[in-house]
C-alpha positions in Angstrom: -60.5 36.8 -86.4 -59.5 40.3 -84.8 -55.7 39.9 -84.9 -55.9 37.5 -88.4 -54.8 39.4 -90.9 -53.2 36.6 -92.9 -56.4 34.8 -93.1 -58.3 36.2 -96.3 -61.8 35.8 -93.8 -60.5 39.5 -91.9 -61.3 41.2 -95.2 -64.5 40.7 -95.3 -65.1 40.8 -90.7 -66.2 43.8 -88.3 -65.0 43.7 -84.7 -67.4 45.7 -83.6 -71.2 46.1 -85.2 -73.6 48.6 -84.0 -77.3 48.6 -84.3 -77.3 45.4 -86.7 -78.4 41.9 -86.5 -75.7 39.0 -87.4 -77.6 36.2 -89.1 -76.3 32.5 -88.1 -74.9 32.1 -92.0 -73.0 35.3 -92.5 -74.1 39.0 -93.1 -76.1 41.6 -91.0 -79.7 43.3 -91.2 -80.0 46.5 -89.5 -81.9 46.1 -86.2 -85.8 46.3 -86.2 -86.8 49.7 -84.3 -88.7 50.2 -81.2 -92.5 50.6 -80.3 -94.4 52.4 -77.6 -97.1 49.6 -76.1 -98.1 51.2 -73.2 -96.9 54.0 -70.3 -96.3 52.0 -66.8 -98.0 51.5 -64.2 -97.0 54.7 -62.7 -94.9 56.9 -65.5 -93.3 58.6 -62.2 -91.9 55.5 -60.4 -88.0 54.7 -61.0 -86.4 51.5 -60.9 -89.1 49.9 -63.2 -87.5 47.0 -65.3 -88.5 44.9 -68.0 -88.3 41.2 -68.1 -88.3 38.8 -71.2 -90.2 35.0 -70.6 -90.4 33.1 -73.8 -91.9 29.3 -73.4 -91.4 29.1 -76.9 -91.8 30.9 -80.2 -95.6 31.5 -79.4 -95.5 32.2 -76.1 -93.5 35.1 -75.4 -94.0 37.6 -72.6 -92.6 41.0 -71.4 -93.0 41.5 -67.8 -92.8 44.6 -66.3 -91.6 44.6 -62.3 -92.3 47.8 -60.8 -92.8 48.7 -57.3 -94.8 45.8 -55.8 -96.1 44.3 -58.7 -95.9 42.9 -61.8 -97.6 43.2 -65.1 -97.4 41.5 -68.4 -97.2 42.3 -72.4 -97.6 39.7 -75.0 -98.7 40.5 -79.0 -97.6 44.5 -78.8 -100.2 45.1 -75.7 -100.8 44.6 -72.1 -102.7 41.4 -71.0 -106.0 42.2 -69.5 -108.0 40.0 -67.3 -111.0 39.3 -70.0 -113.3 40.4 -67.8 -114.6 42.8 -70.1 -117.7 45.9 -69.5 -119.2 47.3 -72.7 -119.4 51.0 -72.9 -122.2 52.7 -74.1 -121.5 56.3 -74.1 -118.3 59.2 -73.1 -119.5 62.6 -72.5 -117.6 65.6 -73.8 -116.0 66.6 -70.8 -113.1 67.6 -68.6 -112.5 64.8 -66.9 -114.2 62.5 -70.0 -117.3 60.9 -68.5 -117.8 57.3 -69.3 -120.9 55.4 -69.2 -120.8 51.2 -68.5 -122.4 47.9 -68.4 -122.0 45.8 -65.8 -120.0 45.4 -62.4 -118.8 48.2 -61.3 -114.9 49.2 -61.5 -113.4 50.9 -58.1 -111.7 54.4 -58.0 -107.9 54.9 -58.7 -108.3 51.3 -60.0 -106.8 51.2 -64.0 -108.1 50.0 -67.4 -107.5 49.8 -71.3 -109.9 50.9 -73.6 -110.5 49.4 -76.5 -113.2 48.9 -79.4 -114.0 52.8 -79.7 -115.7 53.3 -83.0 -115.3 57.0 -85.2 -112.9 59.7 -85.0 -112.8 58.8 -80.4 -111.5 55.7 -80.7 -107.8 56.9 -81.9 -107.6 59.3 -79.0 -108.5 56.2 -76.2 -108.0 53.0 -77.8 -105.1 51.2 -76.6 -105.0 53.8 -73.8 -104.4 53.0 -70.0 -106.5 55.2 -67.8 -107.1 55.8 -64.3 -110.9 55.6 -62.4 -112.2 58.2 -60.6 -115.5 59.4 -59.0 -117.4 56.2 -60.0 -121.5 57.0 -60.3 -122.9 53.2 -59.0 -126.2 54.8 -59.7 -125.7 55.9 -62.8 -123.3 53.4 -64.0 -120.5 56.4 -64.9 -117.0 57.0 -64.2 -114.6 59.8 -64.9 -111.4 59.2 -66.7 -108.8 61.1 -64.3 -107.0 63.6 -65.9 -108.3 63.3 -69.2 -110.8 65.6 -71.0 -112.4 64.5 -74.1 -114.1 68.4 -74.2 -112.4 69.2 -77.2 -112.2 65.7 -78.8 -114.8 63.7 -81.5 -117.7 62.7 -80.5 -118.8 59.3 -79.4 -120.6 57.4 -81.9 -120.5 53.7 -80.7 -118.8 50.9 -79.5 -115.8 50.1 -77.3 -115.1 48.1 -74.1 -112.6 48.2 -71.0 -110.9 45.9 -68.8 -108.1 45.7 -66.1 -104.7 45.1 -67.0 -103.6 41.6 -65.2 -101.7 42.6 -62.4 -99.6 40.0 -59.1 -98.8 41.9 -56.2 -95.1 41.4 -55.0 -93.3 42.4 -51.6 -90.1 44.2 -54.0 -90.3 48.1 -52.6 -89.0 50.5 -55.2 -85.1 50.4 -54.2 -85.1 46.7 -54.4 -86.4 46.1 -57.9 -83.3 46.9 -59.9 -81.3 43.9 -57.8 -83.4 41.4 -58.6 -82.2 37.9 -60.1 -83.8 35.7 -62.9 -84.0 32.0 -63.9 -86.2 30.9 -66.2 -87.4 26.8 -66.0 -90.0 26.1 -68.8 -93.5 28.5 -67.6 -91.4 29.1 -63.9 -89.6 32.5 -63.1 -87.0 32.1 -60.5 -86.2 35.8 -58.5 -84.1 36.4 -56.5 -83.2 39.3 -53.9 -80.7 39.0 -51.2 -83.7 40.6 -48.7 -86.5 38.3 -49.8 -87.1 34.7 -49.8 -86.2 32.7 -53.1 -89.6 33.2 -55.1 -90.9 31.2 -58.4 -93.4 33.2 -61.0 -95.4 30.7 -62.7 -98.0 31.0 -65.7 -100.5 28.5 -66.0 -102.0 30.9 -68.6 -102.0 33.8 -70.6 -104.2 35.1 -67.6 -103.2 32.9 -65.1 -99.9 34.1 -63.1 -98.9 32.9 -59.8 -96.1 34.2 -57.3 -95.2 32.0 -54.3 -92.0 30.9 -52.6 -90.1 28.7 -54.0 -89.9 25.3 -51.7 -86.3 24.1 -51.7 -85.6 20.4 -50.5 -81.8 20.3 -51.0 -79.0 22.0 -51.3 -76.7 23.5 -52.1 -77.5 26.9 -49.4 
């Protein structure tokens, strides 16, 4: 309707809209804003992109393709494993000390906090932090980087677990060239340095990465 002037519908048009929605019947709604989920894997790395997969209305994903790997958002967090260890206790300290239940994690290995009770659990809950200095004998590890010297105490409560991660062959320089196709719960990517390779979920949890086997053309 740009160049209809004659037609009575330009009166009421906009050839360009910015930072509104058009609804399917007419009018627009400002866009909704943004929210911070979580920092990536590494907050240094560059060529980090984000990748919608939506199954359907109740199964929608972000997935984050960094540097070799993959991660993956779903309900405003990060999908962890469920392979959860219950925390007992986190020492005033600098590093933070925390104490665990459980198998033990591994250093410079990452996990989300959640569950803190009392004034804490603001200032970790939701939180991605990295391992370091794991006690095995005392069942402790240090949160690297963070003090929680001048924080609340810890009154109770809270668990951790390890974001779900797939390991890919993409180095840094090659993640912003990759290619998408999605097929129902398949991810096709594509790179003109790497094999065809499909990115399937089988569940929330469950997300496989594997060449894609072509039987027929076209090449």
């Amino acid at each position: 309707m740009d160049m209809r002037v004659d037609v009575a519908k330009y009166r009421n048009g906009a050839a360009t809209i910015e930072n509104a929605i058009v609804r399917p019947h007419g009018g627009v709604v400002k866009r909704p804003g943004t929210m911070h989920i979580q920092e990536i894997k590494t907050s240094s790395d560059e060529g980090v992109v984000l990748v919608p997969f939506e199954f359907n209305t109740e199964q929608t994903y972000l997935l984050e393709f960094g540097p070799l790997y993959i991660r993956f958002y779903k309900d405003q967090g990060v999908i962890v494993t469920g392979d959860t260890r219950t925390i007992t206790a986190i020492s005033a300290a600098n590093p933070g000390v925390v104490t665990y239940t459980g198998t033990d994690p591994s250093n410079g290995q990452q996990v989300i906090i959640t569950g803190v009770a009392g004034s804490l659990g603001p200032y970790l809950n939701g939180r991605r932090f990295t391992v370091a200095n794991v006690n095995t004998g005392a069942n402790t590890f240090q949160l690297s980087g963070f003090s929680t010297a001048s924080l609340p105490a810890y009154t109770s409560g809270g668990t951790y677990d390890r974001p779900v991660e797939v390991t890919t062959t993409y180095a840094a320089g090659e993640v912003d060239d990759l290619s998408f196709a999605q097929s129902a719960d398949t991810l096709f990517i594509a790179h003109r340095s790497h094999p065809l390779a499909k990115l399937t979920r089988t569940s929330h949890t469950a997300w496989t990465l594997a060449d894609a086997a072509i039987e027929a053309g076209p090449f």
